[in-house]
C-alpha positions in Angstrom: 32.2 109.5 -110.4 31.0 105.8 -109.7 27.8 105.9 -108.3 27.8 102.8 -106.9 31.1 102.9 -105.2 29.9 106.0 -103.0 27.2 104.2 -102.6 29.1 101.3 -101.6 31.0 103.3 -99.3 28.6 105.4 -97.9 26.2 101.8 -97.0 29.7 100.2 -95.4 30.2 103.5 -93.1 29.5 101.5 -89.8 27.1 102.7 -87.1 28.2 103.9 -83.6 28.4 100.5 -81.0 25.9 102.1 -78.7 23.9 100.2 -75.7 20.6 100.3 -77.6 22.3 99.1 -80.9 23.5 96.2 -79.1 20.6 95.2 -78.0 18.9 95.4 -81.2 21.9 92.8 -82.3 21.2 90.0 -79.6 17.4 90.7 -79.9 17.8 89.8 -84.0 20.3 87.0 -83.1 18.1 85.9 -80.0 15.2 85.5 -82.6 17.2 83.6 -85.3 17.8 80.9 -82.6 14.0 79.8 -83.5 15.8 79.7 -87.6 17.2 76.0 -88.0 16.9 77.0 -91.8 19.0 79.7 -92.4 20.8 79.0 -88.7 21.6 75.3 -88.5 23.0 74.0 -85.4 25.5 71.8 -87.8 27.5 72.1 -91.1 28.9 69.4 -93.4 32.0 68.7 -92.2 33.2 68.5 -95.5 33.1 72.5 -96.4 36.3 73.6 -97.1 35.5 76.2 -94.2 35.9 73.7 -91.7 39.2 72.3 -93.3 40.8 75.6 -94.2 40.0 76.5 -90.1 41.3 73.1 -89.0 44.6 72.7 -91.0 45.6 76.3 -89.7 44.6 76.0 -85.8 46.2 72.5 -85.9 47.2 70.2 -83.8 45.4 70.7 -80.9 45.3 68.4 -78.6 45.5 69.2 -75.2 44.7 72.9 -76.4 42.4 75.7 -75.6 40.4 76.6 -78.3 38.1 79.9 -78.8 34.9 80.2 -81.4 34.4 83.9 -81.5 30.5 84.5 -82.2 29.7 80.7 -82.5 25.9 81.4 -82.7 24.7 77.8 -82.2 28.0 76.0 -82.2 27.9 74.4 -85.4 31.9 74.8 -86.1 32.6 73.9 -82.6 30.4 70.8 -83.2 32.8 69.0 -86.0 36.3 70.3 -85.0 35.6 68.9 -81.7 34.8 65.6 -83.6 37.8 66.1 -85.4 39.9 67.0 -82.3 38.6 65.2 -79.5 41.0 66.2 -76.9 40.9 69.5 -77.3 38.7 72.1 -75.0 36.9 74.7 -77.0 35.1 77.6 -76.3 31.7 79.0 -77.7 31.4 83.0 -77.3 27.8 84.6 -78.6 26.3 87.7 -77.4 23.1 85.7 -77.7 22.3 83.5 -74.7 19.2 82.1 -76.8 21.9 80.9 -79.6 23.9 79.2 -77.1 21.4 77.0 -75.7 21.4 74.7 -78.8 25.6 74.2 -78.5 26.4 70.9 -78.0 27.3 69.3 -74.6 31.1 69.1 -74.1 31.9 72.4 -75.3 32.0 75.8 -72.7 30.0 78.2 -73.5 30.0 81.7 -72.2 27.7 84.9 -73.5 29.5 88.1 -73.9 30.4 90.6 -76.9 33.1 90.5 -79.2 34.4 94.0 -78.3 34.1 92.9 -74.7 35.7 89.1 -74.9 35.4 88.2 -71.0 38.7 86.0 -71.1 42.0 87.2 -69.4 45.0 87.8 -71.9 46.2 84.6 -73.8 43.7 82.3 -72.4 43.2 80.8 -75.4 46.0 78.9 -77.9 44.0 79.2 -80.8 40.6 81.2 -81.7 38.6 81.7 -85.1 35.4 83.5 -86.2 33.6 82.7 -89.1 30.6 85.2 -90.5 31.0 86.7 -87.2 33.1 89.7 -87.0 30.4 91.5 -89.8 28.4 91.9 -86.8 30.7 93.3 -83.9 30.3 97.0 -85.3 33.5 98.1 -83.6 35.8 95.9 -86.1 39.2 97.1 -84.8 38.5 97.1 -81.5 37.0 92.8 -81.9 40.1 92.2 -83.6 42.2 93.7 -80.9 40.2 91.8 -78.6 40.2 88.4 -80.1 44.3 88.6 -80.8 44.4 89.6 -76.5 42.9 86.5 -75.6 45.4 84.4 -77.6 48.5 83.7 -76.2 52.1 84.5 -78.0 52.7 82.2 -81.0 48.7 81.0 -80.9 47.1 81.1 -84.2 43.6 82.8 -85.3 41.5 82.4 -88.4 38.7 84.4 -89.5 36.4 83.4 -92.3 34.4 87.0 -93.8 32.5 88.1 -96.6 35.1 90.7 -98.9 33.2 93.9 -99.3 34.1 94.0 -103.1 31.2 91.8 -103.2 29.0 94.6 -100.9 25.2 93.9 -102.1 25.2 90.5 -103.1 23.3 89.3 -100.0 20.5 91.3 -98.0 22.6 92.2 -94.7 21.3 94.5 -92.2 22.3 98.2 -91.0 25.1 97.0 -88.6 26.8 94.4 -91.2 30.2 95.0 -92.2 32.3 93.3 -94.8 36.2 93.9 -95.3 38.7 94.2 -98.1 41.2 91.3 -97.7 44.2 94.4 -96.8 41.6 96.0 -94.4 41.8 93.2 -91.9 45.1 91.9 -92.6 46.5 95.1 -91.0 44.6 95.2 -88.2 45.5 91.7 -87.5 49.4 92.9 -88.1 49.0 95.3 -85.3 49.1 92.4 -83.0 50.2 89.0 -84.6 53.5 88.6 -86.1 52.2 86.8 -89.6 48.5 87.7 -91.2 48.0 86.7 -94.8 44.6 86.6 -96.9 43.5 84.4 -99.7 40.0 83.9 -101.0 38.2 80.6 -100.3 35.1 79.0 -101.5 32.7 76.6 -99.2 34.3 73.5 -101.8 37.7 72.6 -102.2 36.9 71.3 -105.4 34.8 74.3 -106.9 36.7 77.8 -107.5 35.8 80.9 -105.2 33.6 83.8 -106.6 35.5 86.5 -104.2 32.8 86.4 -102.0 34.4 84.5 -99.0 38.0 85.5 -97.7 40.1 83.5 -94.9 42.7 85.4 -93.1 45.0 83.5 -91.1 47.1 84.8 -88.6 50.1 83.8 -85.8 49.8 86.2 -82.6 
């Protein structure tokens, strides 16, 4: 047997969402806010990231817009440079994250598994290195595809769990084989598709990052 894939499987089994688990989360995340290092309030508009998000979601003006654990906005910060009259939306169970998001955008604190939005609020949502951290995967994605309406689209930007161990992560962090998420995001948009992406255009991807896009 391959050691390392038991071990790979046994380390991805995830933990049960309970209250005090939680907490632990938006404590870690609460003290991360203090991080500008390793959690910037911007990005380089010019990651293929950003790109990859906005050609999918687009256009969207005069659309609603939902960033699904946003942390400190920093995605939210250039699309909404890129697409001024748009209204976007910055979800983060961490209240502390959210103080640094930029003026112009609406915030509101909450949980992934628990998105505070009536059905099909949004016309478009995305998370990127988010859902690793909502624990209860199917039941985020479930949540995220509610809160777009019929024929919105939804991008998620992960880390591919073929790649499990490459980065420290802690107990709660889940990654995802590219067919893992594509059918859970089948069980409630019409179209999912995955494809592996790099933070460059110009420079190949490793396997590490994978996009799925979706149409609800």
């Amino acid at each position: 047997m391959d050691l390392s894939l038991l071990f790979r499987r046994k380390r991805q089994a995830p933990p049960a969402l309970t209250g005090e688990l939680r907490e632990r989360i938006r404590a870690s995340f609460d003290e991360a806010s203090a991080d500008e290092e390793n959690f910037p309030s911007t990005i380089d508009p010019r990651i293929y990231h950003v790109k990859l998000i906005h050609q999918h979601l687009a256009p969207l003006a005069g659309k609603r817009v939902l960033d699904v654990g946003c942390g400190k906005g920093r995605f939210a910060r250039v699309l909404r440079e890129l697409e001024p009259e748009a209204e976007f939306w910055g979800l983060d169970l961490s209240e502390e994250m959210l103080r640094y998001v930029p003026a112009g955008i609406h915030t509101r604190a909450g949980s992934m598994t628990e998105l505070p939005f009536e059905d099909g609020f949004f016309d478009a949502a995305y998370a990127t290195e988010s859902l690793e951290h909502a624990v209860e995967i199917e039941r985020a994605v479930a949540e995220i595809c509610r809160v777009v309406k019929p024929g919105g689209r939804i991008a998620i930007i992960d880390k591919n769990a073929e790649h499990w161990g490459r980065l420290k992560t802690p107990e709660w962090e889940r990654w995802f084989r590219p067919a893992e998420l594509e059918r859970l995001l089948r069980q409630h948009c019409r179209q999912a598709a995955s494809r592996p992406v790099s933070y460059w255009e110009d420079v190949a991807p490793d396997g590490l990052f994978v996009a799925w896009l979706a149409v609800k």
